[in-house]
Each structure stands twice: as C-alpha cells, then as structure tokens.
C-alpha positions as MATLAB code, in Angstrom:
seq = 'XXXXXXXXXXXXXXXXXXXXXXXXXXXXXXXXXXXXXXXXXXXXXXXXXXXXXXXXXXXXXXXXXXXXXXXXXXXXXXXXXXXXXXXXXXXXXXXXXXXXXXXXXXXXXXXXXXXXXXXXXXXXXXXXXXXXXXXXXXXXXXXXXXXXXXXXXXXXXXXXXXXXXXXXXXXXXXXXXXXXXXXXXXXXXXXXXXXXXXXXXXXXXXXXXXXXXXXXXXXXXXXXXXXXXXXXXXXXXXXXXXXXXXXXXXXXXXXXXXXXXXXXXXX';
ca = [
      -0.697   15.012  -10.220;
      -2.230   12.675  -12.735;
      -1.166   14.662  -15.827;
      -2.705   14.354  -19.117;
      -4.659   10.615  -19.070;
      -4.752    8.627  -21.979;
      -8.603    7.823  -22.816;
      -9.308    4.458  -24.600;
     -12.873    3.892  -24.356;
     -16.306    6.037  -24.946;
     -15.164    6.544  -28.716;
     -18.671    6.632  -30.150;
     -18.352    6.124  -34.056;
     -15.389    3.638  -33.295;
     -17.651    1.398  -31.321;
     -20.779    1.069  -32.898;
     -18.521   -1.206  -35.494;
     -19.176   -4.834  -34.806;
     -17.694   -6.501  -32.286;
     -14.004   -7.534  -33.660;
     -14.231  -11.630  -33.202;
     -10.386  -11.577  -33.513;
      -9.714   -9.375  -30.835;
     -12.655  -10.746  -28.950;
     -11.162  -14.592  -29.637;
      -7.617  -13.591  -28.368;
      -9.028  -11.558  -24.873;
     -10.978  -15.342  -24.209;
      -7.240  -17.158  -24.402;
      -5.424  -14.715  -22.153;
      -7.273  -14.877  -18.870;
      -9.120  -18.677  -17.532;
     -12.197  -17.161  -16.313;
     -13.227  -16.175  -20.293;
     -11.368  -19.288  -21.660;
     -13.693  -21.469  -20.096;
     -16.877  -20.085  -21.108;
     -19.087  -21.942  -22.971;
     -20.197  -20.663  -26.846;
     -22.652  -19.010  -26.078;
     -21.787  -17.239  -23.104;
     -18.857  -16.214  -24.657;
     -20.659  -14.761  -28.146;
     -23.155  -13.068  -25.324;
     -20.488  -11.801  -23.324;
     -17.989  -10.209  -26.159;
     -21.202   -8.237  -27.311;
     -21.637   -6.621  -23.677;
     -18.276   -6.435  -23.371;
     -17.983   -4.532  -26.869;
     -20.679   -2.449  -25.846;
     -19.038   -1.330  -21.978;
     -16.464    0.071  -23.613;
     -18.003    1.939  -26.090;
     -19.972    3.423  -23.470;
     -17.624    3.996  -20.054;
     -14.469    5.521  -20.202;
     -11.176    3.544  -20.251;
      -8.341    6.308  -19.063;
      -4.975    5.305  -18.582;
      -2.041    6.689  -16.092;
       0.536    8.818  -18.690;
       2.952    5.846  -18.042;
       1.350    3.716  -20.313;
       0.663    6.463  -23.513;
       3.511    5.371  -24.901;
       3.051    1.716  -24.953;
       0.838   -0.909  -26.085;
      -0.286   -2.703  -23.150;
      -4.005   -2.113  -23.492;
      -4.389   -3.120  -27.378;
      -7.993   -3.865  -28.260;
      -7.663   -7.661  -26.726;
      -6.334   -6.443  -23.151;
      -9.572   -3.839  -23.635;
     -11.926   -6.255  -23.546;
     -10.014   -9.044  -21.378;
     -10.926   -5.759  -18.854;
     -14.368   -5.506  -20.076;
     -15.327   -8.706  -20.661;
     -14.597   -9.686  -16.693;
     -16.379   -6.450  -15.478;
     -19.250   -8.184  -17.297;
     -19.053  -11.420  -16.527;
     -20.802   -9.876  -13.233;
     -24.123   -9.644  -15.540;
     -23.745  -12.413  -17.548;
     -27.051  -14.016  -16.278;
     -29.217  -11.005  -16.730;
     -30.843   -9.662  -19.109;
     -30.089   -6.836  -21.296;
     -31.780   -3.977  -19.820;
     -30.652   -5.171  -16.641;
     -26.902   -5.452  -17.458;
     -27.510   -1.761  -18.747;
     -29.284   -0.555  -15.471;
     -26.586   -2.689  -12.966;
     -23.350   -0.366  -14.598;
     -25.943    2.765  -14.631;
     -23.193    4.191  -12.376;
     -20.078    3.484  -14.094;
     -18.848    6.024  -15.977;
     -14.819    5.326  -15.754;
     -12.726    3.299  -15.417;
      -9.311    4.226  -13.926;
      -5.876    2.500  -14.413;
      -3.254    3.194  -12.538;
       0.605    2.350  -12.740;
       1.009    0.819   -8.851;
      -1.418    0.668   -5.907;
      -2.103    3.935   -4.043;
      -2.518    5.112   -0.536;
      -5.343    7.028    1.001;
      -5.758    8.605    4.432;
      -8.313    6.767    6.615;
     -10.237    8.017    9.203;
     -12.074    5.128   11.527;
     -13.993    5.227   14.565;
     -13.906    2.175   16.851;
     -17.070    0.701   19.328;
     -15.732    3.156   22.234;
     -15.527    6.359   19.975;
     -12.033    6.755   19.625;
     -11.244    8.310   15.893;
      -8.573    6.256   14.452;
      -6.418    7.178   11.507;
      -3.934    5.553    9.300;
      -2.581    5.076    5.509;
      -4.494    2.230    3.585;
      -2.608    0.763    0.832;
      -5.235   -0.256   -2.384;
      -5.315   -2.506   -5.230;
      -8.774   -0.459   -5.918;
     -11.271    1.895   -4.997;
     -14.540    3.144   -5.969;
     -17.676    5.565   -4.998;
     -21.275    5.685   -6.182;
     -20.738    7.997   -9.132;
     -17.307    8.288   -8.874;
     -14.769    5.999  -11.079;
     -13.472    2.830  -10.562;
      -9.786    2.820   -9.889;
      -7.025   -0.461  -10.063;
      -3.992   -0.676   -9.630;
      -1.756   -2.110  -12.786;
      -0.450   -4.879  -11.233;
      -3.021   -6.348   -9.231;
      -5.574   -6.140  -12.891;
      -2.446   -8.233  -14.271;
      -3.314  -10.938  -11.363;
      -7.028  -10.926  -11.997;
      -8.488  -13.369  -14.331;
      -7.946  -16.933  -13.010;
      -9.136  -19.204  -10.815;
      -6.954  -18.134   -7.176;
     -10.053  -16.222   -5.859;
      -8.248  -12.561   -6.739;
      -9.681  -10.287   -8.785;
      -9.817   -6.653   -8.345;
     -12.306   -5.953  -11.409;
     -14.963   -8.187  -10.049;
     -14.528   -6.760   -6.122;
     -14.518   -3.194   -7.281;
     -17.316   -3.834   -9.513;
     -19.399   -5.372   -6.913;
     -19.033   -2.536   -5.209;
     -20.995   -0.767   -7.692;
     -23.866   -3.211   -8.003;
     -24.290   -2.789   -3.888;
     -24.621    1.487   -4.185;
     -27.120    0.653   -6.706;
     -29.574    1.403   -3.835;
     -27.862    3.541   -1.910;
     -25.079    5.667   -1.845;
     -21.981    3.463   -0.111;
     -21.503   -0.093    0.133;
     -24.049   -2.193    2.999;
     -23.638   -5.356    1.518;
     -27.468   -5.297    0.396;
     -27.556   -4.624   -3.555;
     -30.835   -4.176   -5.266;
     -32.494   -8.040   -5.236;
     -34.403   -9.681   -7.685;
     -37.955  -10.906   -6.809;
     -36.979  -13.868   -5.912;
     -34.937  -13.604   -3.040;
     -36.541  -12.371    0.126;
     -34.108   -9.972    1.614;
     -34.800  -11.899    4.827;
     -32.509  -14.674    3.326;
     -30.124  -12.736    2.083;
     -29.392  -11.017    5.402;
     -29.825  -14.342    7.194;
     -26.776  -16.329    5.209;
     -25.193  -13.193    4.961;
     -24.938  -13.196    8.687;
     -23.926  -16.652    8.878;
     -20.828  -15.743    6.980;
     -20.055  -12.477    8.953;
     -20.645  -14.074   12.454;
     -18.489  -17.226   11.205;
     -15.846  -15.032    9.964;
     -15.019  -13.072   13.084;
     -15.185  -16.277   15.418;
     -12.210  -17.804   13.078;
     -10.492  -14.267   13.564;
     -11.228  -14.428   17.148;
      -9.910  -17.717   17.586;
      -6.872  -16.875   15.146;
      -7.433  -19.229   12.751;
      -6.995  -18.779    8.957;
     -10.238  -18.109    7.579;
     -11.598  -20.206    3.989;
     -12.026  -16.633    2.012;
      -9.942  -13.597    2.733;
     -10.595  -12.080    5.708;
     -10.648   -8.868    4.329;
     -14.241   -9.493    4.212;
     -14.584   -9.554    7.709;
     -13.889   -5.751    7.616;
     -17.170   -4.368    6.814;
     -20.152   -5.860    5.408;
     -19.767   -4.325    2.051;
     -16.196   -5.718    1.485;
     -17.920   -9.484    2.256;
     -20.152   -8.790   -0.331;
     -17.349   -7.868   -2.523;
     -14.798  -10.287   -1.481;
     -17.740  -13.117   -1.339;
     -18.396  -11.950   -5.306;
     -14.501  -12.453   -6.117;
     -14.768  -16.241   -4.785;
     -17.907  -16.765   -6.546;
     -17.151  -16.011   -9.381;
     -12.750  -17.067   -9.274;
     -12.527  -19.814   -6.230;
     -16.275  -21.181   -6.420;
     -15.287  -24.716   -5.263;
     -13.828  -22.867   -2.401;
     -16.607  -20.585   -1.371;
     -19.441  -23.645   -1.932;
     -16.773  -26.178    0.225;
     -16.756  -23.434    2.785;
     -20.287  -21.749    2.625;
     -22.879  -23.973    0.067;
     -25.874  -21.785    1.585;
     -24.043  -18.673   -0.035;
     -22.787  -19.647   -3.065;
     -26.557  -21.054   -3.965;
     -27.652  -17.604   -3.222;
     -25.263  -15.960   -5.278;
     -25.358  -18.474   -7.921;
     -29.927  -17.268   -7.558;
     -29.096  -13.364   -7.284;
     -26.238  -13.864  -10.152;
     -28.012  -16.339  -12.492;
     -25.080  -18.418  -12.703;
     -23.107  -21.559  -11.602;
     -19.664  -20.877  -12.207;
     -18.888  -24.306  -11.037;
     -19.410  -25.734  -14.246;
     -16.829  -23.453  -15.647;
     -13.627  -24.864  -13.490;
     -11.314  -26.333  -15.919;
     -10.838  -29.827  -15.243;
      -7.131  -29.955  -14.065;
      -8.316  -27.410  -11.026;
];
C-alpha cells in the first residue's frame, strides 16, 4: 500500500501567481538540458513549466513528506523537462499534447510488475519486469526516485522525456504504436518509412550481437523506439544524428527543434 501521498501540484490559487524567476533561475542550473537553453526558450519554457504544475498533479511516495527534496526548484526542474517535449509548439498545442496527463507519480525505488507476453508461435510467456517508469493513456505517469535523479543531462537517459513520449504516442489511440498524432507536414508514409529503417537496423545488430548506437530497449516494441528514440533526441542528439541523421531530421520536423545547438561545448 501507497498510504497517504503527499500532493504538490494542482494548487489552483497558489499557481496562478507569476512564475517565481528565482526558483525558475535555480531549476535551469541544476540539470544541463535547461542550463543550456537559450533566453528565450528558457523565459518560454519556465511559463509552461509554471503552468504544468499548476494544472497536473505532483504526488509524492509518504517517504518523502517529511523532507524537502521537491522544493519549488526540483518542481519545476521536473516540469520544465516534461515540457521541453513541446517547446517548439505552440500554445494550444502544448495544452492539447499533455490533454492526458493528469499525474504525475513519484516513487521512492523502481517497481516490479507482472508481465504477460505472447511470442510468434503462441506460447504465453510471463515474468517480473523491473521499471524506472510506467504509464497508460489516462492513467498517471509513474518514476522511480532514483532514475528522475539521473535524468537531466546529456548521457541519453531520461525517464521524464521516455514516459512522456509515451503520452504524446496514445494521443491517437489508446497504447503506445509508435505513430503519435503528426503535424501536416510529415506524411505518415515517412514517418513509418525511417521508422522502419531504425527497427529493421536495430534487430540485425541484435541478431548479429553487436552493441547497438541507442539502447536496445527500443528494439522491444515499436512504441518503446519511439520513446527511447525521443530520450536521444532530445539528451544524446549527436549520438542519434551520428547513428540515424534521417531520424533525428524528422524528429527535429515533428518536434520543432534542433537540440544540437544546445550541446554544451565541452561535450
């Protein structure tokens, strides 16, 4: 059992207060992925990131009640990489992309669930998956403690951005495919195409047992390489263009960014 939760976000009156620069100035020099940013992105991004958690809930495991951990800084070095996924959209679409966010879970260590898989000859598989996080469509998104404390840099790890894609890919259906709502401009044709190229270059490396230039996780199922491809996009992007250019100019299209430009120099 859970117990009693601590809830930190969703506190109406509280957050319709302007954003607190401060706080806002300190989340940007804890974690490289917001140090980087540019002026502007950053003034844009605090606002939205303000915003998400006046808006989704923030609960917290009963192990951390009676600590500070999650001051208002920590809050939004959380919320301001959940948005960073939106950054290059605009407002109403930011709003519509976390339409099924409502929570957001944290919990002291990762957890196990119960898996039940079926393999190409029909034979029902089970075992215990350990997870750094987890989502559904309208359900919350849960991370682990630790593996939040590992996300924010520039290693291609970060369990906020993969569970988070997640919810931008049910935002047409109701599990992950690996086929989020697209903009106009890409022809799902193209998506599927490079998407493909990934997949099918993926499991020949595996095949072949050779160490694979993102984590093979995403090799698993089509919606973890969207996920995982998301996490190198926007934390490892020399990596994921040096490996797969096509891709990363398709997310950098479907994303509206080039987080290239945000490496620090010494990486």
């Amino acid at each position: 059992m859970l117990g009693r939760l601590r809830r930190l976000g969703g506190r109406g009156l509280a957050f319709r207060r302007p954003l607190p620069e401060a706080a806002w100035r300190e989340a940007c020099q804890r974690v490289p992925l917001l140090a980087t940013l540019d002026a502007a992105d950053a003034a844009r991004l605090g606002k939205r990131a303000w915003q998400f958690l006046g808006t989704k809930r923030l609960s917290l495991h009963p192990e951390f009640a009676e600590n500070s951990v999650f001051d208002e800084p920590a809050q939004l070095v959380l919320a301001g990489q959940v948005c960073l996924l939106t950054l290059g959209w605009d407002d109403a679409e930011h709003v519509d992309a976390f339409a099924n966010v409502h929570e957001v879970l944290i919990l002291p260590e990762a957890f196990n669930r119960r898996v039940e898989e079926m393999d190409e000859f029909g034979v029902m598989h089970e075992y215990v998956d350990e997870r750094a996080g987890e989502t559904s469509h309208q359900g919350p998104v849960v991370v682990a403690f630790p593996d939040l404390m590992e996300s924010g840099d520039f290693t291609g790890f970060n369990v906020l951005i993969h569970e988070f894609a997640h919810k931008l890919d049910m935002g047409n259906s109701l599990d992950t495919d690996g086929f989020p709502p697209l903009p106009r401009d890409i022809d799902p044709r193209d998506w599927h195409a490079i998407f493909q190229g990934v997949w099918d270059d993926l499991q020949a490396r595996l095949a072949r047992d050779e160490p694979t230039p993102i984590d093979d996780y995403a090799a698993s199922h089509p919606g973890e390489c969207f996920a995982v491809c998301c996490e190198a996009f926007f934390s490892a992007p020399d990596q994921l263009d040096g490996a797969y250019p096509a891709l990363y100019q398709l997310l950098s299209r479907y994303f509206r960014q080039d987080p290239l430009t945000r490496l620090p120099v010494d990486h």
